[in-house]
VEXZA-979566 format. One line per 5 residues: their letters; for each residue x, y, z of C-alpha. Coordinates in steps of 0.5 Angstrom, whole numbers. Layout:
<sites>
A> X:Y:Z  ...;
</sites>
This chain:
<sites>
XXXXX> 0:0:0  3:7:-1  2:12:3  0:18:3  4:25:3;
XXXXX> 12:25:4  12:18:7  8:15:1  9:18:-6  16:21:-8;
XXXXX> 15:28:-9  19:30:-16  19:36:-16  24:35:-9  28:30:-12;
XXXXX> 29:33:-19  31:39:-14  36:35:-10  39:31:-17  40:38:-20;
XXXXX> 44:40:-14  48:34:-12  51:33:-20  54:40:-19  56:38:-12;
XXXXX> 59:31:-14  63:35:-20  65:40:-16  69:35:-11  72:31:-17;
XXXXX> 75:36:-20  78:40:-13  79:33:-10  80:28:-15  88:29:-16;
XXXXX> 90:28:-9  86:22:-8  87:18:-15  95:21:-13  95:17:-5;
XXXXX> 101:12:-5  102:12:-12  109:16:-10  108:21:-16  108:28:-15;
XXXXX> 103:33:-13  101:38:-20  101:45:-17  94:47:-18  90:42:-20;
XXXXX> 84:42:-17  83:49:-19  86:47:-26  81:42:-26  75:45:-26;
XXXXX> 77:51:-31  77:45:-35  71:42:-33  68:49:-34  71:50:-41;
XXXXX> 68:42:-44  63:44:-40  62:51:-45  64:48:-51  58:42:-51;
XXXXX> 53:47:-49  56:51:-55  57:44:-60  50:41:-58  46:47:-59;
XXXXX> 49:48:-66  48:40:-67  41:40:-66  39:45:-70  33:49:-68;
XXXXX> 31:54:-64  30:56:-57  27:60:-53  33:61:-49  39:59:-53;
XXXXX> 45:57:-49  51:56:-55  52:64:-53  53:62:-46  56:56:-47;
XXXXX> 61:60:-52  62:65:-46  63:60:-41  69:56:-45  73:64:-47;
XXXXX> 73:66:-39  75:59:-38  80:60:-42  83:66:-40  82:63:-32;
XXXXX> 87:58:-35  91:63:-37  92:67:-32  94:61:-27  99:59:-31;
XXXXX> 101:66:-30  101:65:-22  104:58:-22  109:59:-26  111:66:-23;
XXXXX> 111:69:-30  109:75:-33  103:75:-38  107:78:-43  111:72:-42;
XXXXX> 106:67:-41  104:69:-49  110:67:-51  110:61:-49  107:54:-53;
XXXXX> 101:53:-47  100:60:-47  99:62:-54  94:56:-55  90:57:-48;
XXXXX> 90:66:-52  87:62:-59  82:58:-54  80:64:-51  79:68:-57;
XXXXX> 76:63:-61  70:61:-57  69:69:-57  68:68:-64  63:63:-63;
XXXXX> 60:68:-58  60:72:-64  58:69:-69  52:64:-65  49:71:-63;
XXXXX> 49:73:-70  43:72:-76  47:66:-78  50:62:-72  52:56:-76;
XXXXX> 59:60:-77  60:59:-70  62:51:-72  69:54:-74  71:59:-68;
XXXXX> 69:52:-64  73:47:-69  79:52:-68  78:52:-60  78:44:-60;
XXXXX> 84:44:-64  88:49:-60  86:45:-54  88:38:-57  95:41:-58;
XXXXX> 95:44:-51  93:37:-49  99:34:-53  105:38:-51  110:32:-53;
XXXXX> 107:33:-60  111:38:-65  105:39:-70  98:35:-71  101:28:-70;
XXXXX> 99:21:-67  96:25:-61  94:31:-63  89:27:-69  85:23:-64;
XXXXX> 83:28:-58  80:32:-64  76:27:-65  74:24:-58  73:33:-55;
XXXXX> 68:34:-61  65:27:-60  65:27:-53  61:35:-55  57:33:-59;
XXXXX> 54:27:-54  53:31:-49  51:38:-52  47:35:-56  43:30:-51;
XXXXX> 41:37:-47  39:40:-53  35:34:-54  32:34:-47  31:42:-46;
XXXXX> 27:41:-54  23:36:-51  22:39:-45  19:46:-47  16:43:-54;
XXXXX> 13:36:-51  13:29:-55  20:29:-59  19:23:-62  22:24:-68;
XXXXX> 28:29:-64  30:24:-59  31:19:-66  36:24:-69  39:24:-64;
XXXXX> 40:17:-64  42:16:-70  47:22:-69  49:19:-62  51:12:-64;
XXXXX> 56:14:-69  59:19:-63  59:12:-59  63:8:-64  68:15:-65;
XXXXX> 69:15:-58  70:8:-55  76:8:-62  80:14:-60  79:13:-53;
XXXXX> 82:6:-53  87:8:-58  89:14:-53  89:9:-48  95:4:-52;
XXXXX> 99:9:-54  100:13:-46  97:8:-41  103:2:-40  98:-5:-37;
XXXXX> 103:-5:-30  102:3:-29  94:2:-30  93:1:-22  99:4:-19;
XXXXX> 99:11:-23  93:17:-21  92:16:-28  91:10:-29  86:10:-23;
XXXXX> 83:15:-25  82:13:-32  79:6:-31  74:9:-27  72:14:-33;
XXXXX> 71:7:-37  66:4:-33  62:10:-33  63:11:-40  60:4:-40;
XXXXX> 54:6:-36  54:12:-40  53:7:-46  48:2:-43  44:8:-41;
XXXXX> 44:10:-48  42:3:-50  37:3:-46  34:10:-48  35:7:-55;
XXXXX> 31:1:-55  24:5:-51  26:9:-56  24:3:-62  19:0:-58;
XXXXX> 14:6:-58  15:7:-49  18:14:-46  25:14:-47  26:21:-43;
XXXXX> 27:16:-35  34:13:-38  36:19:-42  35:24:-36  40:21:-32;
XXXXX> 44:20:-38  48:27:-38  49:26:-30  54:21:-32  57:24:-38;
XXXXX> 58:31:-32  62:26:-28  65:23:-34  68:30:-37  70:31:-29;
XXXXX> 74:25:-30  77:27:-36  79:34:-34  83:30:-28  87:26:-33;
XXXXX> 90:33:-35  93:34:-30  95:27:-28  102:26:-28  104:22:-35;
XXXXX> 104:15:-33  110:13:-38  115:17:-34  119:13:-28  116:15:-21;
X> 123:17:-18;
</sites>
């Protein structure tokens, strides 16, 4: 028997309240915390300022797929985010350019001359563009501020790499599949929220996000081969931190699944859909870790 009031029939409205909030807070402590955790008697040493990078980084993938996604879903909303998102991956940027600055005790003036530096000024500079462009009567330009964003930072994620080599290549495609999943999924979401129905949409979306899925599992994995030693895997803060990044990635992939196939059998695919980008928020935490984890490849003393 189900009872009556809070003691019977949960009241969504305060559990979509307490899911809204409890996301954002588990990002925030991955980003802040999660170096020094994933780092504990690995014996590696401790980045300075990685929590505080980590969630710049969150908060710049966080700008480019709300900027991406909207792009993607090609259709108009009442509250367009692509001008927000795009604002959001700029100061991001700049956030990042002045802790470079501050942790490296240099001035900015010298911090441009510098390789990271210049590519974290193109980032910055690019997704104003976006900006620009998403704001104005043909938004669709802002695809190419944002593909010079991704690989700007695709560079910046590959120091090792002179030119676009072996790493530099992939993470372009893995930063824009992993955009175009996320951003587009909440596109989709918000679509169907304010439009009601969205059959047709979420099977777009679908088709979209499967092809997103196979390009992410291949450069993921090839990323892994090429960086991630098999002995360092558990012993590494990279490693720890990637091989949780993988099983959310797989319950990110059978939430999609699950969607997908409601989806084909005529029922409501919104239930595994709406948790969906809470795993992916988690999932793009993680990776901004990965960023600033020592390189595995490297002895530890």
């Amino acid at each position: 028997m189900t009872l009556p009031g809070p003691l019977g029939t949960p009241n969504r409205p305060a559990v979509a309240a307490v899911a809204a909030a409890a996301v954002p807070a588990a990002v925030l402590a991955v980003a802040l915390l999660g170096a020094g955790l994933a780092r504990t008697g690995t014996g590696e040493l401790r980045i300075p300022a990685a929590g505080a990078t980590s969630l710049l980084r969150v908060l710049l993938l966080a700008g480019l797929a709300l900027a991406a996604g909207e792009l993607a879903g090609a259709g108009p909303l009442p509250r367009p985010l692509a001008v927000p998102g795009a604002l959001l991956a700029a100061a991001a940027s700049t956030g990042l350019l002045l802790l470079l600055a501050a942790v490296s005790g240099l001035s900015l003036p010298v911090v441009h001359g510098l390789r990271e530096g210049r590519l974290l000024l193109v980032t910055a500079n690019a997704c104003l563009l976006a900006a620009v462009c998403a704001a104005s009567r043909r938004p669709g330009l802002a695809a190419l501020p944002l593909a010079a964003a991704v690989v700007a930072e695709a560079l910046r994620a590959h120091p090792e790499a002179a030119g676009f080599g072996v790493g530099a290549g992939p993470t372009v495609v893995h930063l824009t599949a992993a955009s175009l999943w996320t951003g587009t999924l909440l596109y989709v979401l918000k679509v169907v929220r304010l439009r009601g129905g969205g059959r047709e949409v979420f099977l777009r979306y679908a088709r979209m996000a499967a092809c997103v899925f196979v390009a992410l599992a291949a450069t993921g994995t090839a990323s892994t081969l090429r960086r991630l030693p098999p002995e360092a895997a558990l012993s590494t803060a990279y490693g720890r931190v990637l091989l949780v990044k993988l099983a959310l990635f797989g319950g990110a992939g059978l939430l999609a699944l699950a969607a997908r196939s409601r989806l084909l059998s005529g029922t409501d695919a919104r239930p595994p859909a709406r948790v969906e980008p809470a795993v992916l928020a988690v999932i793009v935490a993680l990776s901004a870790l990965l960023t600033v984890a020592p390189d595995p490849r490297r002895p530890l003393f």
